[in-house]
Structures are given as structure tokens and as C-alpha cells.
C-alpha positions as CSV (number, residue, x, y, z in Angstrom):
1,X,-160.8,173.9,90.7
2,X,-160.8,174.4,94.3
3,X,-158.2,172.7,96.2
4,X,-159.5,173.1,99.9
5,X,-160.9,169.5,98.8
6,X,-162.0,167.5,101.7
7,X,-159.9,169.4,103.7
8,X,-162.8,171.4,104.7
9,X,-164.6,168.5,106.5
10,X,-162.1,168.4,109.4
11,X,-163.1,170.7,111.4
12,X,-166.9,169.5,110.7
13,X,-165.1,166.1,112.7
14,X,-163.1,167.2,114.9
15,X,-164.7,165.2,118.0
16,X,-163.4,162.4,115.4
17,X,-159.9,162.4,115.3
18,X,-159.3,159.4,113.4
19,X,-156.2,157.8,113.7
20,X,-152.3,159.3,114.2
21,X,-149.1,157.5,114.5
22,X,-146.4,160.1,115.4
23,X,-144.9,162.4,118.3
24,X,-146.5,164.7,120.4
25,X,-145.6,167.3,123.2
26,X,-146.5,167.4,126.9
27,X,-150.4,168.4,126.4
28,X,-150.6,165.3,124.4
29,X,-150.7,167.3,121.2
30,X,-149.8,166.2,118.2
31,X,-146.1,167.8,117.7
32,X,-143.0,167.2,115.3
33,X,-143.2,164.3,112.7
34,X,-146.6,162.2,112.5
35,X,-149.0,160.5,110.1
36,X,-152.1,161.2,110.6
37,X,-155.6,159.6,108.7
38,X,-158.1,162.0,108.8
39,X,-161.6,160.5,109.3
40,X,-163.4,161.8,106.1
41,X,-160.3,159.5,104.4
42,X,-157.4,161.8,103.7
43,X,-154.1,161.2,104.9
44,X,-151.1,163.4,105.8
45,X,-147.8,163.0,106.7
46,X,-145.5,165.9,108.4
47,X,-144.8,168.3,110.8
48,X,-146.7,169.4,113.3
49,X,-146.7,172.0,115.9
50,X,-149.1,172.5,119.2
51,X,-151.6,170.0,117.3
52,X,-151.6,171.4,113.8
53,X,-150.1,171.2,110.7
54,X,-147.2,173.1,110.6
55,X,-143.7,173.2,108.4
56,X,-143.3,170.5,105.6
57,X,-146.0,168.1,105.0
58,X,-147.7,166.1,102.1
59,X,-151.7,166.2,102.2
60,X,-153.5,163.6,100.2
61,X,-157.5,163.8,99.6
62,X,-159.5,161.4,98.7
63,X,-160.9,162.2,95.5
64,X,-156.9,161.8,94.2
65,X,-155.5,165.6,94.9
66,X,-152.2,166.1,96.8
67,X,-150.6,168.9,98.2
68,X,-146.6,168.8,98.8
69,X,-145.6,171.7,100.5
70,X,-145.4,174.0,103.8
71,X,-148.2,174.3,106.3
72,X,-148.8,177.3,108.6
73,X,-151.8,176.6,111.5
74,X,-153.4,173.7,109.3
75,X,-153.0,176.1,105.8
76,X,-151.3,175.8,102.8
77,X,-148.5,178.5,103.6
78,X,-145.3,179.3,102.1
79,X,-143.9,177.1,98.8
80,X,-146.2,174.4,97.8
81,X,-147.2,172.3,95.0
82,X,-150.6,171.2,94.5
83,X,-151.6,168.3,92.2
84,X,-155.4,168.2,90.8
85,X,-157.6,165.3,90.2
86,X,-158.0,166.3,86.6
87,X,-154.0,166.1,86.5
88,X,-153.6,170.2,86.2
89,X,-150.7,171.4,88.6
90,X,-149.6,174.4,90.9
91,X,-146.4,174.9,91.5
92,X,-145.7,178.4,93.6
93,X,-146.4,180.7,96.3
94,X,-148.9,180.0,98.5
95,X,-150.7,182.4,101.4
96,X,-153.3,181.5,103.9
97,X,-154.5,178.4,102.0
98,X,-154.6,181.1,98.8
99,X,-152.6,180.7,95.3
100,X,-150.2,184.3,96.0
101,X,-147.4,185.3,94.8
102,X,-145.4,183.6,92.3
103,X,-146.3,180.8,90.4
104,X,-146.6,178.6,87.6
105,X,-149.8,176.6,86.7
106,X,-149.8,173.8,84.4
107,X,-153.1,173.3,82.5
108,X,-154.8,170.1,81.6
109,X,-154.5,170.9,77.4
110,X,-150.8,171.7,77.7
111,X,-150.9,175.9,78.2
112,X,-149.2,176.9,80.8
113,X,-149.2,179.9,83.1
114,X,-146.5,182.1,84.6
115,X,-146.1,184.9,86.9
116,X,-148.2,186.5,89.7
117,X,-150.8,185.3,91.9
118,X,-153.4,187.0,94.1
119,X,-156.4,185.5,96.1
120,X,-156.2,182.4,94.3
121,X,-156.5,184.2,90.8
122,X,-153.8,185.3,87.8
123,X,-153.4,188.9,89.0
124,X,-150.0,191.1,88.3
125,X,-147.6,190.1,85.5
126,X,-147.4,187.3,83.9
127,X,-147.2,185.3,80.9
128,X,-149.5,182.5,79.2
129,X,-148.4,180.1,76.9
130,X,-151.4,178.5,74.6
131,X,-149.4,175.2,73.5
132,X,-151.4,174.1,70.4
133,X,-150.9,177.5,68.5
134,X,-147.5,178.5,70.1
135,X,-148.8,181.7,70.9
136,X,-148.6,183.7,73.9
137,X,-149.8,186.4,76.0
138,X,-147.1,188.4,77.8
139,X,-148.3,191.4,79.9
140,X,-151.0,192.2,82.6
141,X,-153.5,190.4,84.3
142,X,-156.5,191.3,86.6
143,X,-158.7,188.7,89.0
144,X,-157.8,186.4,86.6
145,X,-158.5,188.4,83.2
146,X,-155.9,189.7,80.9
147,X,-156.7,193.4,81.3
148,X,-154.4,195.9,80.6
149,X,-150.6,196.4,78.6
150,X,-149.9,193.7,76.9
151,X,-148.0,191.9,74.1
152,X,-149.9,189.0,72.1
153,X,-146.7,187.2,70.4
154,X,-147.6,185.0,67.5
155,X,-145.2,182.5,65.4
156,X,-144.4,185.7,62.4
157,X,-146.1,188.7,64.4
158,X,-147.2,189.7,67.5
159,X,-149.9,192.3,68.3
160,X,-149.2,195.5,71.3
161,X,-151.7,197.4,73.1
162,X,-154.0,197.0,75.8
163,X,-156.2,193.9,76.2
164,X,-159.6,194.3,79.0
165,X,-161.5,191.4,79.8
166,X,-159.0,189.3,76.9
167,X,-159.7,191.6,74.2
168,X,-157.8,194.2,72.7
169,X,-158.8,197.6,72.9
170,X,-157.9,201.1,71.5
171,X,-154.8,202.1,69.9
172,X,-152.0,199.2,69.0
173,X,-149.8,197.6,66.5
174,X,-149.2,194.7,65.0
175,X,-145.1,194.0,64.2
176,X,-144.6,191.8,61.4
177,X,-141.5,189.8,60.8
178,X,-141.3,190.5,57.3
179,X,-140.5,194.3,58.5
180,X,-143.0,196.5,58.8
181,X,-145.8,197.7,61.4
182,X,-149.1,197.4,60.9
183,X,-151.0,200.6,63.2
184,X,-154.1,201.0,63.8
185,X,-157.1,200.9,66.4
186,X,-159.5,198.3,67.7
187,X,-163.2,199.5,67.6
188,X,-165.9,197.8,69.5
189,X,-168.4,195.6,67.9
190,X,-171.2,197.5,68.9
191,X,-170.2,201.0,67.2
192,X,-170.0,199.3,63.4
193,X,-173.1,197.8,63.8
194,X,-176.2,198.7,62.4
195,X,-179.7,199.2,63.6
196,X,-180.9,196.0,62.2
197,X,-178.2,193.9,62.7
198,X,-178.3,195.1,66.6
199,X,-181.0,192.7,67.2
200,X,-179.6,189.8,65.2
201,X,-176.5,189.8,66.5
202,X,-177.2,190.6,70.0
203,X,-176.0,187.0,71.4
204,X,-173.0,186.3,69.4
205,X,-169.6,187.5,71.2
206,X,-169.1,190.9,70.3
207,X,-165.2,191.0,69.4
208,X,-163.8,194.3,68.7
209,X,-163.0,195.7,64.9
210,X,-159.4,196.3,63.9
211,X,-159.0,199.6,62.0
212,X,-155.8,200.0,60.6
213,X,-154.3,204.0,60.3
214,X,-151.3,203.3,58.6
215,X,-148.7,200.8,57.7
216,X,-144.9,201.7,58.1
217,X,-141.0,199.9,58.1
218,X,-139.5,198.8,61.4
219,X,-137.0,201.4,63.0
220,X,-134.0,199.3,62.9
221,X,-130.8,200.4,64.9
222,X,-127.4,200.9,62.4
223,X,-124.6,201.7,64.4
224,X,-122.6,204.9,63.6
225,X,-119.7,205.6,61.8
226,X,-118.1,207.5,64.5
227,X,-114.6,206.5,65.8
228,X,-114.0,205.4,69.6
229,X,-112.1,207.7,71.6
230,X,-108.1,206.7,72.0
231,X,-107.0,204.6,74.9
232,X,-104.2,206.5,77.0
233,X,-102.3,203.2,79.1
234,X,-100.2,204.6,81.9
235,X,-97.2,202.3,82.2
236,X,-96.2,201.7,86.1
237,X,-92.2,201.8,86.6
238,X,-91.9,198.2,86.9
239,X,-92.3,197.6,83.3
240,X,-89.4,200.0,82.6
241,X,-91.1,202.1,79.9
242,X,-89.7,205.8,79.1
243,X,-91.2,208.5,77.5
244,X,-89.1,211.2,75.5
245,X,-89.7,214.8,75.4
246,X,-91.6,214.7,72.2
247,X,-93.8,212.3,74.3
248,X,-92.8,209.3,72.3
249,X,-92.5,205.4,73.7
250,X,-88.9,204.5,74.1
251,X,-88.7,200.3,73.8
252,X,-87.5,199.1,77.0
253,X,-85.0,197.0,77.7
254,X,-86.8,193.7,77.4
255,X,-88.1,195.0,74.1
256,X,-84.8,195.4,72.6
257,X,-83.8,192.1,73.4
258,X,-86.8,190.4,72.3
259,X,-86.5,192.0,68.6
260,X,-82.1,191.3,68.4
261,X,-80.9,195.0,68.5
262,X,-78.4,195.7,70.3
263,X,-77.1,199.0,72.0
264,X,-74.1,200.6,70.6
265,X,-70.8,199.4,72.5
266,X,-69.1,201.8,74.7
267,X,-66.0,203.9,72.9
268,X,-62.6,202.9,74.8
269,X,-60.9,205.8,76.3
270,X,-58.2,206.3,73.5
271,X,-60.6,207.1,70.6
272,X,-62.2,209.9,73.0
273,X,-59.0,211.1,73.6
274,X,-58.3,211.6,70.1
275,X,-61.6,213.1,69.4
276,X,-60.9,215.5,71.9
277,X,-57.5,216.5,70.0
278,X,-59.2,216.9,66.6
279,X,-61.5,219.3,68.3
280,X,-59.2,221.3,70.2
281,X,-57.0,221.6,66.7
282,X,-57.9,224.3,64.1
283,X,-59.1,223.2,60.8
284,X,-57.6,224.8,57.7
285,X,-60.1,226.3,56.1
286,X,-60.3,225.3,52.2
287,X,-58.9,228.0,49.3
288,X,-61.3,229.7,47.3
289,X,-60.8,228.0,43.4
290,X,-60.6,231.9,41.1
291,X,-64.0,232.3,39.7
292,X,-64.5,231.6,35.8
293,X,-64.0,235.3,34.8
294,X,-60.9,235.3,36.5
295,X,-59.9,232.3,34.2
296,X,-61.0,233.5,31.6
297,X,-59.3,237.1,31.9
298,X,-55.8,235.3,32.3
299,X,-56.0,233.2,29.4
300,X,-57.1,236.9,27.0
301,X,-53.7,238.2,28.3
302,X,-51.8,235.1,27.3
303,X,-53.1,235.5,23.7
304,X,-51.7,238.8,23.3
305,X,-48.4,238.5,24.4
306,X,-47.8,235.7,22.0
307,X,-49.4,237.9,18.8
308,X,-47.1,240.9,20.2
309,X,-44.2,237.8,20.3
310,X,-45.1,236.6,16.5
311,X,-45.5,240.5,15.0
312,X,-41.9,240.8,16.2
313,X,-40.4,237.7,14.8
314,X,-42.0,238.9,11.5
315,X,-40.6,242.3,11.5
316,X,-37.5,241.3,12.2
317,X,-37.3,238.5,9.6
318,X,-38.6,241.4,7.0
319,X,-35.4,243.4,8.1
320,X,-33.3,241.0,7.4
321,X,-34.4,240.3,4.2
322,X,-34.0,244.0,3.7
């Protein structure tokens, strides 16, 4: 709907300036804060500048629309919301009395639009919300058409490709939350039909074919099993860590105390003194115990001399007997 309303019919009237209440400058034009009532029966209330609307105002037509927003030269100009007789709303951008830039629009049935404007139309990026299905369209749109990449999301799948004039065309998929992909191609109604039915069929809608080329499982990411590199912490000399040769943390000082060990207690001078002696003394070295052989070469020898001591005692005893 347009919203230029009975805004139109000012200038139609401007010998009639119907009635204002407000300041005014030094040419008697209207300028700074002011109510005006217009004489086709709208009323605003704002700023003005050298006579016109200009900066923040609120515009309300007759036939139950309202603007709220900022004015530049008597048009809707910067941010700006714009509230329909049928109760839709406009909340956004707004350019030379045009719907540009960004925007939301709030439809009579509940959907909901969101993203770009141009020239008063859905035109860029942008997303649309249908609110009795819970669907959406996410993607882009041209003078007001969803034309072009897009995403169709769904309440257990959603549908990529590209959409012109709000149907799909050519290649896409369809992602299903059960885990798989659907792929395939959209064909348009007119190639699958036949000769006869061309004529039957002629002022229905023609709504493109899906054709589907193959089904396959989603690519879902695992992470790997590979190990994250080792941290190397520098410690600064305030925390009073050491490193030893071998490059291994000695505990600092606080760290000793916390766990209860202690550092060994200095020796008093006396027991260094007499270390020092035992070192400068020489240390007898240990005799060498005879090896076994030797033992056992000493004890052969005793044998003998007590057989030669016994074969005497009996010779002699064998004299005397004599």
C-alpha cells in the first residue's frame, strides 16, 4: 500500500494553508517546533525548517495512517516508522519519501520481513518469515521478488538453490534433519509436459518439477586425533624460577615452603675442618685375603708332615719291640 496517503494533496492546496500553531523565523515561515492541520484533514506535529517539514515529526492522515519519523524538505527521510490503515507496519530506512535501506515490515497475517530495501520494494538481502508454517526464506531478493541464492528453511529440512520470480530453479538440495541430502534439479513445468496436456493445462501455475540425482549422508566434521603443540611459559625473574643445565624447573623458594621441605642446614665450621683432615690423611689400603688355592695348598702340606710324624712313631715303637 502506498503511504504518500493524502500527503499528496498538499501541494494541490497550498493557497490553503489551513491552520498552524507554532514558531516561525523572520520571513514568517514556519520554523522550529509547530502543529500544523493540513486542510485536506491531516495533522502534523514537529520540526520545521524555512517552511517545511524538516527533522523529527509525526504525520497523521486521515484515512488512520501515521508516520513517526524524520523529515527532509517535506519527505519521509532518514529513520521512520510508518503505520498502515490495514494495521501492517514499516519500521526502517527511509529515502526521499522511498522505503531504502534497511528495514523490517510487519505484515497484516503475522509474516514478517527483514533486510534490504530499494525504491520502496524488498531488493538485496533479506529474510522472510511466513508465521503460519514457520518457514522461511533466507537469501536474495529483486524489485520485490525472491530471485536468486537462496535458502528455503523448513521445520525438519530446508531446500538450497536459486529461486527466480519465488520459484526454485536448476540445481539444489534439500538437507534433511534425519542426515542425509537429497540432490537433485528443478525442471520447468513446461518441458515434462505433453502435447495434449499443453492446451489443458495452459492457465494453471506452472510450478517447476523436482528431479532428484542422488541421495547421500551429511558431511559431518569429527575432530582429529592429533595432539596440540606444547606450551613453552617463560618465567620473568620476579617469580624466582631457575632452570638447571639439563634444562629442568628448579622449585623456587616459595614452592619449597608451600610443600614443608626444608633446605639442608649449614655444616658448622668444626665438622669441615675434620673433613678436611680425613682427606688430607692416607687411607690404608685393605690386605688382599690368600686366594682358595693358596688355602688349600697349605692345608696338603700339613697332612704330610703329620703321616711322615706317625710313620716314625711306628718304626720306632717296632724297634723297641725288637
Amino acid at each position: 500500500m502506498s503511504d504518500l496517503g493524502s500527503e499528496e494533496f498538499e501541494e494541490e492546496a497550498e493557497h490553503d494553508l489551513g491552520e498552524y500553531e507554532g514558531d516561525r523565523n523572520e520571513d514568517g515561515e514556519r520554523h522550529g517546533h509547530g502543529k500544523a492541520r493540513l486542510p485536506n484533514g491531516d495533522t502534523y506535529e514537529g520540526q520545521y525548517e524555512n517552511g517545511k517539514r524538516c527533522g523529527q515529526g509525526t504525520y497523521r492522515f486521515k484515512n488512520g495512517a501515521r508516520y513517526i519519523g524524520e523529515y527532509l524538505n517535506n519527505r519521509k527521510h532518514g529513520k521512520g516508522t510508518f503505520i498502515y490503515p490495514d494495521g501492517s507496519k514499516y519500521e526502517g530506512d527511509w529515502i526521499n519519501d522511498q522505503r531504502q535501506g534497511q528495514g523490517v515490515y510487519y505484515y497484516v497475517n503475522k509474516d514478517t520481513y527483514t533486510g534490504e530495501w530499494f525504491n520502496h520494494q524488498r531488493h538485496g538481502q533479506g529474510t522472510y518469515l511466513y508465521a503460519d508454517t514457520g518457514s522461511k526464506y533466507v537469501g536474495t531478493w529483486l524489485s520485490g521478488q525472491q530471485d536468486g541464492a537462496a535458502e528455503l528453511i523448513h521445520l525438519n529440512h530446508r531446500y538450497q538453490g536459486k529461486f527466480v520470480n519465488k520459484n526454485p530453479v536448476g540445481i539444489g538440495k534439500y538437507v534433511f534433519d534425519i542426515g542425509c541430502e537429497q540432490h537433485g534439479e528443478y525442471i520447468p513445468a513446461d518441458q515434462d509436459r505433453g502435447e495434449e496436456e499443453e492446451e489443458e493445462e495452459s492457465l494453471a501455475a506452472a510450478f517447476p518439477k523436482w528431479r532428484v540425482s542422488k541421495i547421500t549422508p551429511l558431511a559431518l566434521w569429527t575432530p582429529t586425533d592429533e595432539e596440540p603443540p606444547a606450551t613453552v611459559t617463560t618465567a620473568l625473574p620476579s617469580e624466582g624460577v631457575h632452570v638447571s643445565e639439563g634444562g629442568e624447573r628448579e622449585p623456587s623458594l616459595a614452592e619449597v615452603a608451600e610443600s614443608g621441605e626444608t633446605e639442608p642446614a649449614a655444616k658448622p665450621e668444626e665438622d669441615l675442618q675434620e673433613e678436611e683432615k680425613d682427606e688430607e690423611e692416607p687411607k690404608e689400603e685393605p690386605q688382599e685375603e690368600p686366594e682358595e688355592e693358596d688355602k688349600d695348598d697349605n692345608v696338603d702340606q700339613e697332612n704330610v708332615m703329620a703321616d711322615e710324624k706317625e710313620e716314625e712313631i711306628r718304626t720306632s715303637e717296632a724297634s723297641d719291640a725288637n
